[in-house]
Structures are given as structure tokens and as C-alpha cells.
MIZA-168320 format. One record per residue (C-alpha): y, z, x; residue in three letters. Coordinates in steps of 0.05 Angstrom, whole numbers, padded with zeros to 5 digits, always signed. Each point is the difference from the previous one (the first is absolute). Example, Ala and Ser with C-alpha at 12.3 -4.5 7.8 and 13.67 -1.06 7.14 Angstrom:
! MIZA-168320
-00090+00156+00246ala/+00069-00013+00027ser/
//
This chain:
! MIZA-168320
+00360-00853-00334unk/-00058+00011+00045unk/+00015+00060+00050unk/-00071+00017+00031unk/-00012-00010+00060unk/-00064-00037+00022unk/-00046+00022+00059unk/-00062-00025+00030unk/-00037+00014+00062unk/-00032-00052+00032unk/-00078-00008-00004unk/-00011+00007+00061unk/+00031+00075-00009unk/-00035+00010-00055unk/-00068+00055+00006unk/-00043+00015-00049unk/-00014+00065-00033unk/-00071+00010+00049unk/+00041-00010+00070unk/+00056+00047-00035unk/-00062+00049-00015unk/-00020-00011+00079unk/+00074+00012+00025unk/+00005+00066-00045unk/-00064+00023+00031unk/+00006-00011+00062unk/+00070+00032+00007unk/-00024+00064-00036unk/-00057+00001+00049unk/+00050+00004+00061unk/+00048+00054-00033unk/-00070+00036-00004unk/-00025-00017+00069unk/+00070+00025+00022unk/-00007+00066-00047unk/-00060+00025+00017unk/-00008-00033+00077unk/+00069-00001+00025unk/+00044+00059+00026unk/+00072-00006-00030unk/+00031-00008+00063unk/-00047-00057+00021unk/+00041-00079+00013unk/-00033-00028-00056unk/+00000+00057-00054unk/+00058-00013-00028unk/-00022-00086-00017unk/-00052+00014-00028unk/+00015+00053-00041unk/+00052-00049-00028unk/-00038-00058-00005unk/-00044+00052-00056unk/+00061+00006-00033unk/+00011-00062-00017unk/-00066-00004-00038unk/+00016+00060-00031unk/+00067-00026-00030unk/-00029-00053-00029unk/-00057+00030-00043unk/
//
């Protein structure tokens, strides 16, 4: 008996290891922006100190 189960995103879903690269980059370049440029009670602080997370979790 077969019990995997089979995913597949679609193609047009799909990105390739460069625009992954990109994505990474850019994020990690807001989280820095928001570091270094950004007071911690600022509106936006918060976002883009997240949005560096997520590149980070993914190394």
C-alpha cells in the first residue's frame, strides 16, 4: 500500500533559486534599514523588522 501523499505547486508558483536569493536580500535589507534607521517605537518598525526574520529563518 501506497500511503504518501503527493504535492505539487503549480508553475506558475514556482521561483527559482535567483528570485529566492532577491527575496532573502531584500527583506534582510529592510530589517537593517529598520535597525539602524528606525526608532523602535516608529509605525513601521515592527514590519520590517519581521519581514528580516523571515529571511533569517530560512537560511
Amino acid at each position: 500500500m501506497n500511503n504518501t501523499a503527493s504535492f505539487s505547486i503549480p508553475l506558475s508558483l514556482r521561483a527559482s533559486g535567483s528570485a529566492l536569493k532577491i527575496i532573502a536580500i531584500l527583506s534582510m535589507v529592510a530589517d537593517h534599514c529598520a535597525y539602524f534607521l528606525m526608532e523602535p517605537d516608529a509605525p513601521f518598525y515592527g514590519v520590517f523588522r519581521s519581514l528580516g526574520r523571515i529571511a533569517a529563518s530560512n537560511i
